[in-house]
ZAKE-679538 format. One line per field, with one value per residue (C-alpha): residue in three letters; x, y, z; residue number from 1. Coordinates in pm, whole numbers. Layout:
code	ala, ...
X	X, ...
Y	Y, ...
Z	Z, ...
pos	NUM, ...
***
This chain:
code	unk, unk, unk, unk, unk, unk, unk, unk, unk, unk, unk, unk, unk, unk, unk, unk, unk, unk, unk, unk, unk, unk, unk, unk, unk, unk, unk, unk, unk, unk, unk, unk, unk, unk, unk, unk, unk, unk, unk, unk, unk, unk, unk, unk, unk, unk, unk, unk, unk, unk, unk, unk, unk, unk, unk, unk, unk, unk, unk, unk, unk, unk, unk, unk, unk, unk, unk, unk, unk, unk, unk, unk, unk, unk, unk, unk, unk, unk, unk, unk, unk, unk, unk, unk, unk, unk, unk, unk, unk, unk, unk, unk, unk, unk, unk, unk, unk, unk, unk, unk, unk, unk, unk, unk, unk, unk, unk, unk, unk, unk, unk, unk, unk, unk, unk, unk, unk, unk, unk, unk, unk, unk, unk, unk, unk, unk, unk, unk, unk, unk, unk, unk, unk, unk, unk, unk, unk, unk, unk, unk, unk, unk, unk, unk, unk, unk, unk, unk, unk, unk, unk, unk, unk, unk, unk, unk, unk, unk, unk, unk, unk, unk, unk, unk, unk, unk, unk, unk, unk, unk, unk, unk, unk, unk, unk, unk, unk, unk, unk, unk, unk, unk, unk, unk, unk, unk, unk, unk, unk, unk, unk, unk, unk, unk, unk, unk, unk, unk, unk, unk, unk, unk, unk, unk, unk, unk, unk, unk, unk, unk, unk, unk, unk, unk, unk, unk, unk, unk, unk, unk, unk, unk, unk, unk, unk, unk, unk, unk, unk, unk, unk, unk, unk, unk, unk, unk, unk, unk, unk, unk, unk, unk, unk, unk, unk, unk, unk, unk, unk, unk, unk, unk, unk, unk, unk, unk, unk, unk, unk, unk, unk, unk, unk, unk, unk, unk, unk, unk, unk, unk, unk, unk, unk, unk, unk, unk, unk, unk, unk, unk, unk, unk, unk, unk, unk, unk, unk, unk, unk, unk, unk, unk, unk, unk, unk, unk, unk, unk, unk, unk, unk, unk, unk, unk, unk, unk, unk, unk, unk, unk, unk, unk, unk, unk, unk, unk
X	-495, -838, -891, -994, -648, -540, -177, -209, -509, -500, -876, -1054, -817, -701, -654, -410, -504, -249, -333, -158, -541, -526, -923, -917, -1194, -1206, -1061, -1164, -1466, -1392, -1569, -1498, -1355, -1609, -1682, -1809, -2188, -2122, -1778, -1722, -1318, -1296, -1098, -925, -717, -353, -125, 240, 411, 301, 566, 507, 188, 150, -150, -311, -607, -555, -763, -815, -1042, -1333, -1116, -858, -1079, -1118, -785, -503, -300, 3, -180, -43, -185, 47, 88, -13, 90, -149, -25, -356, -327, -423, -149, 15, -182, -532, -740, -665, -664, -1029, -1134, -1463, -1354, -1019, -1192, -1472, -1183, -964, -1263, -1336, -930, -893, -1189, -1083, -767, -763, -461, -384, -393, -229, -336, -118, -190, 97, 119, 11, 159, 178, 133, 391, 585, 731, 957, 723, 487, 824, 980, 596, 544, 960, 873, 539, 748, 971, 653, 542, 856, 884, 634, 837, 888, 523, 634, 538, 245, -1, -211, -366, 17, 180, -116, -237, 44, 287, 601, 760, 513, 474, 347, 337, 100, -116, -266, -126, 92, 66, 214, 503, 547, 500, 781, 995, 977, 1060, 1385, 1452, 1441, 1628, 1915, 1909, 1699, 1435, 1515, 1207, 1047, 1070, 863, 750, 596, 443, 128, 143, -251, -180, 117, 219, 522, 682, 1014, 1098, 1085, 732, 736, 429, 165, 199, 288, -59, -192, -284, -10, -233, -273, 88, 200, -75, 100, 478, 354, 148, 474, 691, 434, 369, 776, 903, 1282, 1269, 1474, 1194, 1031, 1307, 1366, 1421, 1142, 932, 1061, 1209, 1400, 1689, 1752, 2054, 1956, 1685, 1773, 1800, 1446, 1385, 1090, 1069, 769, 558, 214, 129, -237, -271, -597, -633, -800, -535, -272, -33, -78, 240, 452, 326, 400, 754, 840, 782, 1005, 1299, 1284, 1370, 1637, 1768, 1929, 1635, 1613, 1281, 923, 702, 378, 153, -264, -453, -793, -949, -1188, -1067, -1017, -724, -839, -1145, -1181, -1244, -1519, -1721, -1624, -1867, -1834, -1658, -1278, -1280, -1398, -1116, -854, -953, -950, -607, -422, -622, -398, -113, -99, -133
Y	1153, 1051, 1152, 835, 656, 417, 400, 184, 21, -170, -217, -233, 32, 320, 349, 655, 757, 881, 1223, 1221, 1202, 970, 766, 620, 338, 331, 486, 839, 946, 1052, 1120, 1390, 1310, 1255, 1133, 769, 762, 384, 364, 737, 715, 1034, 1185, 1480, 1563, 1690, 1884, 1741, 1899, 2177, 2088, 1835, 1766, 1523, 1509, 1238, 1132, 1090, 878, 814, 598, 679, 585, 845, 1121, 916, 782, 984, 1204, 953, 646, 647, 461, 249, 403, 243, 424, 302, 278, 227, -17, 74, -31, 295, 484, 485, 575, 771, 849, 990, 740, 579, 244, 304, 533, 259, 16, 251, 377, -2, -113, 195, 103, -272, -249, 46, 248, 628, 568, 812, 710, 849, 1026, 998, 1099, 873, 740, 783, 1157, 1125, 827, 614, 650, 932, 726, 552, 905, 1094, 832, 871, 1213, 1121, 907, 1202, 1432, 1123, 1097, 1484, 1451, 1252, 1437, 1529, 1926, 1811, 2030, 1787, 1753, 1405, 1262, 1436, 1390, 1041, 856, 598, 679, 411, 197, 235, -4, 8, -135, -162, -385, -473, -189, -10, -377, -299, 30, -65, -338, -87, 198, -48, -186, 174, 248, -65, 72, 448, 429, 697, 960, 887, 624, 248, -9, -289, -409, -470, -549, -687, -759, -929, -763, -668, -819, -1044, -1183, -1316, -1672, -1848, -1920, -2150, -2211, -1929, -2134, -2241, -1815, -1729, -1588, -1252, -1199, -1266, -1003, -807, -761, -722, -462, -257, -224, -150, 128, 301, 297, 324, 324, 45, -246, -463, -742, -872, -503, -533, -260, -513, -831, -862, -1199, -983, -765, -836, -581, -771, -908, -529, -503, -204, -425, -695, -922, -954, -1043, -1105, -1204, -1385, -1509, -1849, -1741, -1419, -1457, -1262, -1558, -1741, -1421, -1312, -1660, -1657, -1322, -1480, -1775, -1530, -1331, -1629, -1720, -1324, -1298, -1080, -1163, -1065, -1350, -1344, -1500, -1539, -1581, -1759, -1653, -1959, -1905, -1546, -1279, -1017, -754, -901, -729, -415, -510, -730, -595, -777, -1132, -1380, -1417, -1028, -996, -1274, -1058, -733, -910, -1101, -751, -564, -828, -774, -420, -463
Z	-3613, -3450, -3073, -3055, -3147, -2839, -2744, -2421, -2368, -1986, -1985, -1714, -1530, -1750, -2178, -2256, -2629, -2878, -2841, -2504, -2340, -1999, -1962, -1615, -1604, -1204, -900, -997, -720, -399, -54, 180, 537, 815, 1101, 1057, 1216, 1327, 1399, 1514, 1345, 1254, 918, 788, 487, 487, 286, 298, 13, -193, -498, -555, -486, -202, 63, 334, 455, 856, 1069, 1460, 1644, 1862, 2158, 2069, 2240, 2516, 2622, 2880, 2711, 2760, 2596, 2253, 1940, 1673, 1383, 1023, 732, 440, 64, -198, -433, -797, -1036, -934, -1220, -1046, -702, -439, -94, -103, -278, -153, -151, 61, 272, 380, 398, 656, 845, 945, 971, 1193, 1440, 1443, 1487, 1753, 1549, 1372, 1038, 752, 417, 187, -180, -389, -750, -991, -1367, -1631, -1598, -1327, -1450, -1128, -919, -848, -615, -393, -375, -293, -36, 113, 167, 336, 598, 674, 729, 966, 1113, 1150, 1451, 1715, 1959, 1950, 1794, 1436, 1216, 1257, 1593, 1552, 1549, 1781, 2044, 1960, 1738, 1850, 1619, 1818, 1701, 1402, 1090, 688, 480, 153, -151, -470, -618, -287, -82, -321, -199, 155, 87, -69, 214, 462, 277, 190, 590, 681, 471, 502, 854, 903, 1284, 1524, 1378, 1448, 1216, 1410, 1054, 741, 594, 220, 82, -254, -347, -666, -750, -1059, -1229, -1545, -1396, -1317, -996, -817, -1027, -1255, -1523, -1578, -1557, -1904, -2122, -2169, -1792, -1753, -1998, -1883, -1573, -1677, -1937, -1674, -1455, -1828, -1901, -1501, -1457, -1801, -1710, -1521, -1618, -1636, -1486, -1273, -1139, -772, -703, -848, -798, -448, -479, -740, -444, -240, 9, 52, 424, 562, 546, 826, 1035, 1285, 1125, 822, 731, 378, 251, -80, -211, -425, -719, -777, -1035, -802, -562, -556, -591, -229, -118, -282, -138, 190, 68, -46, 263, 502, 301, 270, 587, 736, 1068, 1141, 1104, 814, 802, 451, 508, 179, 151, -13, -333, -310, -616, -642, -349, -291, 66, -95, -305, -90, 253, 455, 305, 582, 412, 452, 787, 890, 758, 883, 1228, 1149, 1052, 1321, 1565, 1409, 1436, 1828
pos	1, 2, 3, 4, 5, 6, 7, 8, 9, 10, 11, 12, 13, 14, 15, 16, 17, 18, 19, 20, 21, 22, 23, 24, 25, 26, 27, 28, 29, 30, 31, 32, 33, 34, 35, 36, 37, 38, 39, 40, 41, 42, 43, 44, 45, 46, 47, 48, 49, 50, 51, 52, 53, 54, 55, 56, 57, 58, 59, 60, 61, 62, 63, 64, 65, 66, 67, 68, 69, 70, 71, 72, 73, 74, 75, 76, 77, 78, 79, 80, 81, 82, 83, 84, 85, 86, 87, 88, 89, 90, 91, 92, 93, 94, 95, 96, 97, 98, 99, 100, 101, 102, 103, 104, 105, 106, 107, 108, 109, 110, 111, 112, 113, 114, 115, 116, 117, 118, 119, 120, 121, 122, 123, 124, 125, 126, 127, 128, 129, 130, 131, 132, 133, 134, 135, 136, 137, 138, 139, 140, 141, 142, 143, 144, 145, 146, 147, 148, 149, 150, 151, 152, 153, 154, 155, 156, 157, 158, 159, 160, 161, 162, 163, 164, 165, 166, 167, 168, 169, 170, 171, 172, 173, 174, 175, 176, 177, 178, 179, 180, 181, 182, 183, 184, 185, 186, 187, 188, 189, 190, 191, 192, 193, 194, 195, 196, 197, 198, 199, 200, 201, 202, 203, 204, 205, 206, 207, 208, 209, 210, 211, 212, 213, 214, 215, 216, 217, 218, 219, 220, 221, 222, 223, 224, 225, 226, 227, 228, 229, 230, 231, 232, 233, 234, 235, 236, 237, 238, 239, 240, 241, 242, 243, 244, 245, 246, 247, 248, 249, 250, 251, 252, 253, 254, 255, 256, 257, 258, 259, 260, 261, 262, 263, 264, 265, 266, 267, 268, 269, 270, 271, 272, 273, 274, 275, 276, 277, 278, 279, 280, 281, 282, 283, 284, 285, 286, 287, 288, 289, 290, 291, 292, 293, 294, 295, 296, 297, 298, 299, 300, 301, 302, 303, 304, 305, 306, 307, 308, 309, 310, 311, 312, 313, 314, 315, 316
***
């Protein structure tokens, strides 16, 4: 058999080759933690589980050093996107992304680096970034391991959020808290950027998305969670789950952006969710002319800058 044999082939993100070999196409550099020379948020990496492997990158803002020792920060617990199969914590583009979040939005921030597929097939990522909330959680009464949450984090205040395969995680640890509940920690709410959810069923407009992007998508879920049921698999499409009203949060933001084919599944979720029983208010933002995570690739441009300031309000 040639090296060169392709088994999966989910160009432009990763190609795993017969021979077991694993080619991601992006997501793979990194940048150390620093102190940001415009911003002054400051970082550090984490070590939350040994076995298996599961770290953070931790952030606080230039106004952390500054305030009274009783002033407490919210809390946002940050999921990267990346189909579940690529980047990373470290990763330069999440780590621009948080240093500017974090400064806007005056808040602690733990980005979280959870195992990634197919080398560690899901539910690895839900149950790496579970035991990331209880490591979080295990610093309420301000006695945890970590010094930067019990001196400057809110755990009363406390937020999820994430883009496209990490949204879905965010949704999923809060409906996983809303129905098991998580000791010292109450989440005021979530932040979904262009989730990555799907069904079965078109919903919206998604009629008209090309078949090939389509199965693009359902097969990229199939192949990072192979035992899943499929495409109507409440992990992954939220309207199947009749737990779906004990989401564990008071509000919701989701952003969507025009131009991405995951468009009308971040509106439906919000559409679902009313109708779930959830008693909590959910509010979707389209970014018009917009691209699948667009924010992270052109940072600057205006449709970004309006959402960093619209989620930097909602996490106050």
């Amino acid at each position: 058999m040639s090296n060169e044999e392709i088994a999966h082939d989910f160009s432009p993100i990763i190609k795993v080759y017969k021979d077991g070999r694993v080619e991601r196409l992006l997501g793979t550099s990194t940048v150390p933690p620093s102190t940001h020379p415009e911003n002054g948020v400051q970082s550090k990496d984490v070590v939350i589980s040994q076995e298996p492997a599961i770290s953070a990158r931790l952030y606080i803002p230039k106004s952390a050093a500054t305030n009274s020792p009783q002033t407490k920060l919210p809390l946002l617990v940050y999921f990267h996107g990346g189909g579940f199969c690529i980047e990373s914590s470290s990763s330069p583009t999440y780590h621009n992304y948080l240093n500017t979040l974090v400064s806007e939005a005056n808040v602690v921030a733990v980005s979280v680096d959870y195992r990634l597929a197919p080398e560690n097939p899901m539910p690895a990522a839900y149950n790496d970034s579970w035991a990331a909330l209880k490591w979080v959680a295990s610093h309420f009464d301000g006695n945890g391991s970590e010094d930067w949450l019990n001196r400057f984090a809110d755990l009363r205040g406390v937020f999820f959020g994430g883009d496209s395969a990490g949204a879905n995680i965010a949704h999923n640890m809060a409906l996983k808290l809303g129905c098991e509940g998580l000791v010292g920690v109450k989440l005021i709410g979530i932040v979904l950027i262009h989730p990555y959810f799907w069904g079965t069923e078109p919903v919206g407009e998604e009629l008209t998305t090309p078949a090939a992007k389509r199965e693009y998508i359902a097969a990229l879920w199939r192949f990072t969670c192979p035992l899943s049921i499929g495409s109507d698999d409440p992990l992954f499409n939220p309207g199947k789950d009749p737990k779906l009203g004990e989401l564990g949060c008071e509000k919701v933001l989701v952003c969507v952006a025009e131009k991405d084919s995951l468009k009308d599944r971040g509106w439906h979720y919000s559409e679902v969710l009313k109708k779930s029983g959830w008693k909590g208010v959910v509010e979707v933002i389209e970014a018009k002319g917009e691209e699948h995570v667009f924010h992270l690739f052109n940072p600057t441009c205006d449709n970004a800058v309006a959402m960093k300031k619209k989620i930097a309000s909602f996490l106050n």
